[in-house]
Each structure stands twice: as C-alpha cells, then as structure tokens.
C-alpha positions in Angstrom: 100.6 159.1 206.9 100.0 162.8 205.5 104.0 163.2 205.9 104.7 160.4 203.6 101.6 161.9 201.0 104.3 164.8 200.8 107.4 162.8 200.0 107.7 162.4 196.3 108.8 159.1 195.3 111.1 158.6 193.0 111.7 155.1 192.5 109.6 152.0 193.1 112.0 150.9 196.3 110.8 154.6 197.9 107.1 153.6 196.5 107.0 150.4 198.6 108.3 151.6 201.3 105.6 154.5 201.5 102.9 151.9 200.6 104.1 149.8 204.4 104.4 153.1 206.0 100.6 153.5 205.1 99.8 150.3 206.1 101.7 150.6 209.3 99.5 154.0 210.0 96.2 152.8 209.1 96.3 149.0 211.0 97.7 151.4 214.0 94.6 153.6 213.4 92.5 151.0 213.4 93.9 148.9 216.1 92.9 152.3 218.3 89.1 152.5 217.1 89.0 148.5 217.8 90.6 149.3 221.5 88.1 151.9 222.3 86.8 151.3 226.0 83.8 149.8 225.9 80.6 151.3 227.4 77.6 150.6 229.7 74.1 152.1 229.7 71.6 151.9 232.8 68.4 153.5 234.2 68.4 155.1 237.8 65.2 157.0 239.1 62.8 154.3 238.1 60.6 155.3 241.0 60.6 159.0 240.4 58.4 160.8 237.6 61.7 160.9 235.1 64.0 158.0 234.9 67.1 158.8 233.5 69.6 156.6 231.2 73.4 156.8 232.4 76.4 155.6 229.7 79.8 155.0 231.6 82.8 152.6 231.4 82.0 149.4 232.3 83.3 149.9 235.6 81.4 152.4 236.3 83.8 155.4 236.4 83.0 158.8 233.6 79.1 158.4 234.1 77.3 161.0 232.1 73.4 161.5 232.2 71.9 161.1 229.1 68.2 162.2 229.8 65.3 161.1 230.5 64.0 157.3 229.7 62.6 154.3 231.5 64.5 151.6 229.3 67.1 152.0 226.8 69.7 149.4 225.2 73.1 150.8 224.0 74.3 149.7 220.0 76.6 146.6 219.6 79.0 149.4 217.8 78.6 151.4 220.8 78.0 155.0 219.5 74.1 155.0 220.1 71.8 154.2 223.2 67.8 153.6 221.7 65.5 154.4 224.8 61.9 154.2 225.7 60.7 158.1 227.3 57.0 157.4 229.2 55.2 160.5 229.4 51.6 161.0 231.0 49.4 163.9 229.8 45.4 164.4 229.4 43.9 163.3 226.2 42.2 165.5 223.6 39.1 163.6 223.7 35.6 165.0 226.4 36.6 162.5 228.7 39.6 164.4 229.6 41.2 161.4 230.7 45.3 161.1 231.2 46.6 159.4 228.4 50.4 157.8 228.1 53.1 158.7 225.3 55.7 156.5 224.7 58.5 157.8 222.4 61.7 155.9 220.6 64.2 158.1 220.8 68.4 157.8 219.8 70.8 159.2 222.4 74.8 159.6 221.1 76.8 157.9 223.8 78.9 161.2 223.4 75.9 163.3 224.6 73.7 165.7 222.9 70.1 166.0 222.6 68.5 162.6 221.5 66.4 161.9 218.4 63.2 161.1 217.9 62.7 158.1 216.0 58.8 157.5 216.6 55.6 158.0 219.4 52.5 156.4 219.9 49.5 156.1 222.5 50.8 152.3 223.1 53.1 151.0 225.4 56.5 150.0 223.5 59.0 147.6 224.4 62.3 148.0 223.3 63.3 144.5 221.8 66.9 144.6 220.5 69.4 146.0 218.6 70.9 144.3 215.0 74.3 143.2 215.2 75.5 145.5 212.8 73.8 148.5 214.9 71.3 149.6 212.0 68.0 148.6 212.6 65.8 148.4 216.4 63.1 145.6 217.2 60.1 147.2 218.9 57.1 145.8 219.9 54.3 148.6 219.8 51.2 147.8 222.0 50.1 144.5 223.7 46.9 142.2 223.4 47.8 142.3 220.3 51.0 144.1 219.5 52.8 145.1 216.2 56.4 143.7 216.3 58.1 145.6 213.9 61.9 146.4 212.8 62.7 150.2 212.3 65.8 151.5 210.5 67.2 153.6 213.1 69.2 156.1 210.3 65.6 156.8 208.4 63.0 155.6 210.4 61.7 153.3 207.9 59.7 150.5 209.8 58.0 147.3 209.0 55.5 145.7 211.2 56.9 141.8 210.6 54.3 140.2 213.2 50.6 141.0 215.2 49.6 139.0 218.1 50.8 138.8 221.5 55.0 138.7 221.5 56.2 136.3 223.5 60.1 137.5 223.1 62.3 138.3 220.1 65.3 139.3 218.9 67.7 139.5 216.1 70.1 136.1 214.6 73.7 136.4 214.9 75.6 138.1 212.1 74.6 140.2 208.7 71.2 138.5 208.0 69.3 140.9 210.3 66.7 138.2 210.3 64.2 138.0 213.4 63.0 135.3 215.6 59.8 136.0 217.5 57.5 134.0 219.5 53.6 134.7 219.4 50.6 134.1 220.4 47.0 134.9 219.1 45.1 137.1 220.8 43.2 134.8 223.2 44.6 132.1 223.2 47.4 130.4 225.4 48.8 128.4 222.9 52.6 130.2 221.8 54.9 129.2 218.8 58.1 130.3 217.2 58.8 132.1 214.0 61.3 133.3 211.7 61.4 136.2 209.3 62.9 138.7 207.4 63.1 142.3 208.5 60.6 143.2 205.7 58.3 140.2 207.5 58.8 138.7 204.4 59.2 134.5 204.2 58.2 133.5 207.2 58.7 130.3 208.7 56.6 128.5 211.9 59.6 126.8 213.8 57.2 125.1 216.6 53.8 123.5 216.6 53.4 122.5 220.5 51.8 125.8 221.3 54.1 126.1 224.4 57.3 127.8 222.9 58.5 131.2 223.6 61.7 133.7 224.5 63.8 132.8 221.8 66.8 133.7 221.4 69.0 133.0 218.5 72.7 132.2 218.9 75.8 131.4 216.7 74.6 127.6 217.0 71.1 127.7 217.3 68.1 128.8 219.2 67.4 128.2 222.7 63.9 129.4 223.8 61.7 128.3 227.0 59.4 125.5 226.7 56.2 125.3 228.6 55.7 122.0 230.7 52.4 121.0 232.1 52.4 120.4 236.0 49.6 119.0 238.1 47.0 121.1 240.1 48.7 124.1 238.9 47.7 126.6 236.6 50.7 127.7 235.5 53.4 125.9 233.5 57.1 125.4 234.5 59.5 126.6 232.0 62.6 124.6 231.2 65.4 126.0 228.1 65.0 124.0 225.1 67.4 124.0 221.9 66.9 123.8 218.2 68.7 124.8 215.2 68.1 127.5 213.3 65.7 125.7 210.6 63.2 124.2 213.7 64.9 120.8 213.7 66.5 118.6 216.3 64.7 120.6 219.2 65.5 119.0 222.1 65.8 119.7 226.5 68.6 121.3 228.0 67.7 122.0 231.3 65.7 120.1 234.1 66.1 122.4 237.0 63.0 122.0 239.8 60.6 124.2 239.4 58.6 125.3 242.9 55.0 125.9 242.6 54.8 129.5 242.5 57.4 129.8 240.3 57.9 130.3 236.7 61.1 129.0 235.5 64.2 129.5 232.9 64.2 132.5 230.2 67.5 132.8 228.1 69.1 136.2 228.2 72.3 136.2 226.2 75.0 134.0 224.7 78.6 134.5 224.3 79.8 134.9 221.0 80.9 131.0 220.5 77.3 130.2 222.1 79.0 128.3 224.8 78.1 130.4 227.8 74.5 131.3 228.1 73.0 133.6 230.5 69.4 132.5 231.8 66.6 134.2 234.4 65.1 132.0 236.9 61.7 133.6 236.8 59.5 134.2 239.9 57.5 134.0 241.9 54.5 135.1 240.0 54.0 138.6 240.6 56.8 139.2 242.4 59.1 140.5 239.7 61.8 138.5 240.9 64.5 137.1 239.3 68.0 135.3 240.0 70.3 135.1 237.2 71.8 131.3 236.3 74.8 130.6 233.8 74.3 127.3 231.3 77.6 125.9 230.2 76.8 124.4 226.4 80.4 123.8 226.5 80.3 120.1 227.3 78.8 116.7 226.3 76.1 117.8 228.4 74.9 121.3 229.1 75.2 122.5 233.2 73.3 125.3 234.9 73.5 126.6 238.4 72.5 129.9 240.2 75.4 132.5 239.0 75.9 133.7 242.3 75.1 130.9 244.7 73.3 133.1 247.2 69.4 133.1 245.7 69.1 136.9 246.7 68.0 138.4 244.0 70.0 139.3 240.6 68.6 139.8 237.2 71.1 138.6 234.4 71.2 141.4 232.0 73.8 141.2 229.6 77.2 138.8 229.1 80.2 140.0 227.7 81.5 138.2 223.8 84.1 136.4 225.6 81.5 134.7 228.3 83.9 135.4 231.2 81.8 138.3 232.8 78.2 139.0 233.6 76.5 141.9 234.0 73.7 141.9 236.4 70.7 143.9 238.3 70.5 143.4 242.4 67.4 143.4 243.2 63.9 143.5 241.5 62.9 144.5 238.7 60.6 147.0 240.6 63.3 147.6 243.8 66.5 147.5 241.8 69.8 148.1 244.3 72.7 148.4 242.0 74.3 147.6 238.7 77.1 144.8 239.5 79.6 142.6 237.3 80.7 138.8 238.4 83.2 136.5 236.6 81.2 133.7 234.6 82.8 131.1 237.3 81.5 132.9 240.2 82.3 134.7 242.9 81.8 138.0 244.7 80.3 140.0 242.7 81.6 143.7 242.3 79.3 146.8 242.0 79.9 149.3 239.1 77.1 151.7 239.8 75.2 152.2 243.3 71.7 152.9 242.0 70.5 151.9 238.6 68.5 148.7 236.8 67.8 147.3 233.0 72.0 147.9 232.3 73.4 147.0 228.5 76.6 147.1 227.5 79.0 146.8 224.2 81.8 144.7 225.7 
C-alpha cells in the first residue's frame, strides 16, 4: 500500500487501478486481524494462597502466566482478561481483625502489569463482559449486593440494581443492555429484569417470584425456573424461555430432578441461539456440576449430559459456531483439568492439565 502512495498517477485508468490495489491491501490486512488465533484464559493454584490466570491458544500450547487472580473472564475482542485478585490483610480498626480485599483489575492478553480498575472490602463477582468488549458487569457484595456496569477504558460505573443477584449478563449485540435476576434481601421470592447500563428504564420481566440465571440470547432469554416439589425444601430447576420483552415464557426442559439435587442453569448460547450450554447443578453443597447441551434447533428443544459419563464437568464456555465446548473436570472446589469436546459428543480432549473457571474468545 505505501509503494503505490509513491506512484504518482497520471491518469484516471492508473487512479483506479491504485484505488483496487488499496483495497486488495487493506481486505488482506484485515482478513489477518479477523484470522488471529483465538485465546483461552484459566485459573490454576486455586488451593494455594495466589491463584494465578493463564492465557494460551485454545489448545493449550503458548501458555503465559498472567498474575495473580482467583477468577477472571477474557474480552469477546480478545485483547483483555478482567480478573478478580482476593487478598487477606488485618483491618485498621481495635479489633485487629483480618479483613479481605477484592480488586478488578485488566490484564493485556499480551502480558504486562495489569490495571486496576477498582477495590473494595466486599466480595465481587465477576459477571460478564459486553459484546463489544467495553464495559464489565460486577456484582459488589452479597445479602444485598450492588450490580453495577463499569466502563473498563475510564472506570466510570453505575450501580443498575441492589438486592440479592440471582445471575446476569449482558443482551446480544450493541445495546449493552443488562438482564439480572433479584431478589430482596430476605425474601425467597426472585424475578427478572431488564435495564440499561445507566440502570435507567427498567422493566420487571417475571412476577412468579421463582425466576433467575438469565441469560439473554440472539432469540430470547432462557433462565431457570423454580418448581415446587413435595417434602423438600428445595426447589428443582428446569430452563424456561421468553422473549426478550417477558412474553411467551414457556418450558423447555423436563429432565428428573433427584432430591438432593438442584437442577438446570444456562451457561452460553451459540451465536444463532441454537446450541445452548446448561449446568446440571448439585448436590447441594457439593459444588458439583455436569455440563448438558440443549439443542433449540428443532420443533422441540433436546438436552442430554454432554459427555454421557456423569463424572463431573462444569460447562464453561461454547464456541460461536456451537460445535465445541469448553469445559472444567472436576469441581468447582477439586478442579482436574481444562478440556474441549465436540458439541455431538465424544471423548473429550484436555488442553491444560491443571486449571478451572476457563473463558475463551473463539
């Protein structure tokens, strides 16, 4: 391109041609940025004093150690991780008791010293990233906590919700609109909402009192819907559907529930919200998890257990395409390894030996 900036043209034959060249060199230019490997984030050391966040290729191979953090979630664009740093130290007050820092922090995927984006006293959970990889969703605290949407370029932040957060996360697209689920401070009873990342117009979705982990998709929202059972204190929790606007909400799944166990959470949809990626939650207590694919793709939706063994694998993430999962063996508080599998099944393959919570940009 620079070569043909020093040609000068002379007639309007030569002008066209330089104007394709051009073309030629930028679509080729950006055909390169588009074909950039993609990346994967994970934590490994969660049992030591200072977990630390990896970035490699999604097979594992060029794994660099960002630095410390006990959760972290890489950008859709893939130049950024976000991460959650836990720190323990004594407080300022008589009591001398140890008090707990959590900081939000920004890693570059290319390395470098990460930057501090805010701390506080509270836990924080580390929600989701936009689509368009400019603003986090955080919730700060718990019984009740402040779910709130901060610019990660200039820190800017809104609180857009109080109460106890039930799930969230961001719609599909440019909107940057939220979905949350909450409950007061209390009470049992847990409903959806909308809003905008100032927290302004919102909109109450559900009025049952039993609707939470929603998560938008290009079609809709599914969420998990609380069903009554018998002698038992605790609900099961099937995957319900609605459109964006709170209408037409209806049951996807009927999966049995055991006793001791919780049920269906949805993780993450494939761009064409066909494939959905869902946690069978449970026992209670236990941490344990085993990751199930939904198929929307039919009259009727279909779910089974991803890997068909029930040993253990927390769905993390699912590529746009739907054909490949990214998963956690183990628990969430003994995790083995980070592993992929095909969205039909199969053996799945491992990617990194140690690690849990993985993310990735594929």
């Amino acid at each position: 391109m620079l070569a043909v900036g020093r040609i000068k043209l002379r007639t309007s034959a030569c002008a066209a041609l330089a104007a394709m060249l051009a073309a030629v060199v930028l679509c080729a230019g950006e055909a390169v940025a588009a074909t950039a490997p993609p990346l994967m984030t994970y934590i490994t050391d969660l049992s030591k004093p200072a977990p630390q966040v990896w970035v490699s290729s999604i097979t594992g191979a060029s794994a660099t150690d960002l630095g410390p953090a006990s959760s972290a979630l890489i950008s859709p664009d893939g130049a950024n991780v976000a991460a959650i740093v836990v720190q323990k130290g004594q407080s300022a007050t008589s009591s001398g008791q140890s008090v707990q820092t959590s900081t939000l922090s920004l890693y570059l995927t290319a390395g470098g010293a990460p930057v501090t984006i805010v701390s506080s006293q509270q836990v924080m959970q580390l929600l989701a990233w936009s689509p368009d990889s400019r603003q986090l969703l955080v919730a700060v605290g718990a019984s009740p906590a402040q779910l709130r949407v901060i610019d990660a370029a200039t820190d800017a932040s809104h609180t857009i919700a109080t109460g106890v957060i039930d799930g969230a996360g961001f719609a599909p697209g440019n909107s940057e609109h939220v979905v949350y689920a909450k409950a007061a401070v209390n009470t049992s009873r847990v409903n959806i909402y909308t809003t905008s990342p100032a927290g302004t117009g919102t909109r109450q979705l559900t009025r049952d009192g039993r609707s939470e982990y929603p998560l938008w998709g290009p079609n809709g929202i599914v969420y998990s819907h609380e069903t009554a059972r018998t002698k038992n204190p605790y609900p099961a929790l099937q995957l319900w559907f609605m459109s964006s606007s709170g209408t037409g909400a209806h049951q996807l799944t009927s999966t049995p529930v055991a006793a001791a166990v919780q049920g269906l959470t949805p993780i993450a949809f494939s761009a064409n919200g066909k494939h959905l990626l869902a946690n069978f939650v449970g026992p209670q207590g236990s941490n344990h998890a085993e990751a199930f694919a939904v198929d929307l793709s039919g009259r009727k939706p279909a779910w089974r257990d991803l890997t068909g063994q029930g040993n253990g694998y927390i769905g993390d993430a699912i590529s746009s395409d739907g054909k490949t999962i990214l998963l956690t063996k183990g628990t969430a508080e003994a995790p083995v390894s980070i592993e992929t599998i095909p969205w039909a099944g199969g053996t799945p393959t491992t990617v990194a030996a140690a690690g849990a919570y993985a993310s990735w940009d594929l």
